[in-house]
Each structure stands twice: as C-alpha cells, then as structure tokens.
N, C-alpha and C positions, 0 to 999 in steps of 0.2 A: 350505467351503474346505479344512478340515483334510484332508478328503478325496482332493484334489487335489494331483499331486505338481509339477504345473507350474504357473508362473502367466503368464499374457501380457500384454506390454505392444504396442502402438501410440505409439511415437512420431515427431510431429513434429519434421525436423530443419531445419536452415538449414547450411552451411558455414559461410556468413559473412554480413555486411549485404545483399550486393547477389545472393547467391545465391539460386538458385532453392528455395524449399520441398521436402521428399519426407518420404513416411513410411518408416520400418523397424518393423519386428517383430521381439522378441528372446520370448525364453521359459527362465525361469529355474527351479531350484527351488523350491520352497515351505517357507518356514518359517515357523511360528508366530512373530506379534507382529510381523510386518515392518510396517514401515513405508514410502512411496515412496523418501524417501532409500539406506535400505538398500537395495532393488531395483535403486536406479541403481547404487550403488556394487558390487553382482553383476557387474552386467554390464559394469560398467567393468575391472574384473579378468578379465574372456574376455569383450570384442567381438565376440561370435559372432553376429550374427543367424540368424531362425528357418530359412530355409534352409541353414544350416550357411555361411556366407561368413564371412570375417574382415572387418571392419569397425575404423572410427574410435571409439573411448570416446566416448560422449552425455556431453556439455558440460551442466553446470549450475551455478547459482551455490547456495551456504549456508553457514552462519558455524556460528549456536549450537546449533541441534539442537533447540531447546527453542521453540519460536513465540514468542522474542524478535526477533529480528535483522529481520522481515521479507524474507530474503534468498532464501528458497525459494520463491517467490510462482510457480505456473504453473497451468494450467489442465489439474485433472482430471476426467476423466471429463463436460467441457461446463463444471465450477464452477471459476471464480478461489479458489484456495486455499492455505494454506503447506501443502509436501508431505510435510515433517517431523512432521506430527501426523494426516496422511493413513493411515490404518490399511490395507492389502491387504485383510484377511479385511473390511474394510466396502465395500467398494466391488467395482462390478460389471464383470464379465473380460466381453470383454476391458478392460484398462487401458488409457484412451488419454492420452497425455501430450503439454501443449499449449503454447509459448510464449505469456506473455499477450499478445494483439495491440494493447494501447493502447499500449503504447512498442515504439521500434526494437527487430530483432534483434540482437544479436552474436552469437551462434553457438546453436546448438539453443536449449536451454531458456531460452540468458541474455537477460535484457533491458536495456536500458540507461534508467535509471529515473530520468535527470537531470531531466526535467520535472517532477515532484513539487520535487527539491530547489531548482530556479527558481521551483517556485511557492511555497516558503520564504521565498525573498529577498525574492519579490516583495510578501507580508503582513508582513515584518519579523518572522520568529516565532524570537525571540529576544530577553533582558532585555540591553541594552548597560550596563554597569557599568564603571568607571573601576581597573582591577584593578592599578595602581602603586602599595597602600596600603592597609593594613585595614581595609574601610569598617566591620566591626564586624556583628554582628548583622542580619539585614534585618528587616522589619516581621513581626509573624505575621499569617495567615490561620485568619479563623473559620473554625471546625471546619467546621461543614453547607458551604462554602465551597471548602473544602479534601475535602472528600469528594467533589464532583462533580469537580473539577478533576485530579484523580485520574485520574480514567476516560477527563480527554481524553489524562491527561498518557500511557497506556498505546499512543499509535499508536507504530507500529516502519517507517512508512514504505513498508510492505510492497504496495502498490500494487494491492491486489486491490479495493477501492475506484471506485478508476479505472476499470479494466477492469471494473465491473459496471455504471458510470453511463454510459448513450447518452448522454451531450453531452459526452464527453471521446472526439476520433476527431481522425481527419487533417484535417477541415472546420473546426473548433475548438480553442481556445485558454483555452480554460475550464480553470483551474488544479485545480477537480477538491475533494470536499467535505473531504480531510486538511487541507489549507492553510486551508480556513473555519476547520474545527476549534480549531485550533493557534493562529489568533490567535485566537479565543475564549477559550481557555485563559491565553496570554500578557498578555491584556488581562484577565484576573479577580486575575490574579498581583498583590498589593498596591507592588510594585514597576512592575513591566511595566504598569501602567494607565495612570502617565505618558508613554507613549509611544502609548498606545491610539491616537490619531486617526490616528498614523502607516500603522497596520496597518488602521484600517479603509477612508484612504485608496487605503492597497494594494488591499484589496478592492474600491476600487470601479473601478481602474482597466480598463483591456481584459484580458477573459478573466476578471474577478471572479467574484465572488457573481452577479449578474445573468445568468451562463451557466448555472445550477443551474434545471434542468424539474420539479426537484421530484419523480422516479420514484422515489424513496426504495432503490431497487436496493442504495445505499451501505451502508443500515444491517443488514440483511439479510444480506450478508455479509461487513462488517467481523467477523475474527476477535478481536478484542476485545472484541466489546461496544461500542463506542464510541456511545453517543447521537449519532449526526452527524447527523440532521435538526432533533432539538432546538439542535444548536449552527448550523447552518442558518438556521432559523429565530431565533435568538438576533440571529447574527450580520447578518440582513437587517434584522430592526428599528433596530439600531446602525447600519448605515451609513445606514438615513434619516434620524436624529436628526443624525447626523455630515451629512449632504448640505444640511439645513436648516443646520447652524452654520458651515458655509461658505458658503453663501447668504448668511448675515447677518452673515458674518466674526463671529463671535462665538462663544469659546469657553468660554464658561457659559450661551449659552442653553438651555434645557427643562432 
C-alpha cells in the first residue's frame, strides 16, 4: 500500500430516507496510518469524485474516534464494522463503504439506530434508583462477578451486532442479541436483580429472546469481545425459570 499514491473508495450514497440508492467513487491520496474516518474526512474537504465532478461531502455519523461511542458502525469491505479502527493499509482496494442495511437510512452512511434503543426500554436495562436523597453506598459485587459483567458492561450500542444476525430484517422484530446482553448484565447487578423478572419479562414479550436462531454471527463480530451467545444462552434459561413462576404465580419458586 505504501507503494500507492492513491487510494479508492466506493461508496454507497442515499440523499435522504426515501431516495434512491447510487454509488460514487472518489480517490484520495495515500498516507501512512490512515484510518476510514480520516479518508472520509479527505474527501469531505474536496467533494471531487473520481471523474473529476464536484460533488455533495459523504454524510457520516462519529463522536469518539476511539471504538467507544459505537457511532461509526458501517459496512466495509462486505464486514459490519466501526470505521474508526478500520486501518486503509489492512484492507483490500478498492474500498467499498456501506450503510449498515438493518436500520433505516438518513443520509449516506447514517443510520438511524433507534430500534436498539427501544429494544432497551423494552428489557428495562437500566437500575431505577430513587435519586431525591443519598441512598449511601450500594451493595458490592463479587469480584469473579463483577469480572464477567464487565465484559457485558463494554457494548457502545454500535449495532454491528444486528446487522450480522439474519433474524433481525424488515420481516422481524426481534430486538436483536445487545438487549439479551444488557439485561443479563443488569440482572447480575446486586441492585438491578430486584427488578430482574421485569427485564426478563421484557424478554419474553414479541420480538424477545425466542427470535434468536442461534447463528452466532453476533459473537464473531461483536468489536468488543462481548460473550453474547453465552449471555444468550444465559439469558434463555432464566426466562424459563421466569415462565414457570408465572405459571405458578410464584415468585420463589425453583
């Protein structure tokens, strides 16, 4: 690559929601260490695509720069990925750049990634605390405990997840394996367990747990690391336990 003084992208554009799809080709210089971000940001300072035409700056969304934020999530090169840790010299020219297709467009690259945050609401993944008063210290978490929870607590929302599992598409409503995750997490939380049946009731409502085929696609390339099929599978066992104690209205049975 050092070799090369240009480098080519392919990207897919949108105007807007209801426009029609097109590709452009731009061609940039080559510099050492670039990353996708900075490539966009080239071209966004000279709009030139590769036929020489002046063109509209390519739309993209990102915050931290750093594969916190989950905010640069698109699809390169065929992989759902953050683009920010996306290296040029690793990846193969031409560059082609992809809105992920499991959520709506807003405009080229962006996506509109509120269906993750409804399938939040929908597991209750969050500790409800009475915050008029200093409740004081909260409970500790055993360590071995607190070292798995850790690893759920690292998702950023970034929705590459989604876009790798076939049962999250326009036919479906399958909240998708983040939201398992996260209430698995919130329910190991020494606080957030009294709340557990609520979140696992989420889970089992339409679109739950029970829309996961189990292709493990998730884990694979979750950029974190996250164990989501272990919390998957965590989380299935718990809403049968949960489905039985609401059978038997009883909330100490097994």
């Amino acid at each position: 690559m050092a070799e090369q003084s240009k480098v080519t992208f392919i990207i897919t554009r949108q105007d807007g929601p209801d426009a029609a799809p097109y590709e452009e080709t731009f061609e940039i210089p080559y510099r050492q260490n670039m990353n996708v971000i900075s490539a966009l940001m080239e071209i966004r300072k000279n709009p030139v695509n590769s036929k020489g035409e002046q063109t509209t700056p390519v739309m993209w969304d990102m915050n931290c720069l750093e594969e916190v934020c989950g905010a640069c999530s698109m699809v390169i090169n065929g992989t759902a990925r953050q683009s920010c840790a996306a290296l040029v010299d690793q990846l193969e020219q031409p560059i082609r750049l992809e809105p992920m297709s499991t959520f709506p467009i807003v405009r080229d690259l962006i996506v509109d990634r509120e269906r993750m945050f409804d399938a939040l609401k929908q597991v209750k993944a969050w500790i409800p605390i009475d915050g008029t008063y200093d409740l004081g210290p909260g409970p500790r978490m055993p360590e071995n405990k607190r070292q798995w929870a850790y690893e759920l607590s690292k998702c950023m929302t970034c929705g590459v997840c989604l876009e790798a599992c076939p049962n999250v598409n326009d036919s479906s409503n399958f909240i998708g394996p983040a939201a398992i995750s996260q209430a698995r997490l919130f329910n190991a939380h020494p606080t957030g367990e009294m709340n557990a049946s609520e979140r696992l009731n989420g889970l089992m409502e339409a679109g739950g747990i029970d829309g996961c085929g189990n292709s493990q696609n998730c884990v694979q390339v979750c950029p974190k690391g996250i164990p989501l099929t272990t919390s998957i599978a965590a989380m299935n066992r718990a809403t049968n336990i949960q489905a039985f104690k609401n059978f038997f209205g009883s909330d100490t049975a097994l």
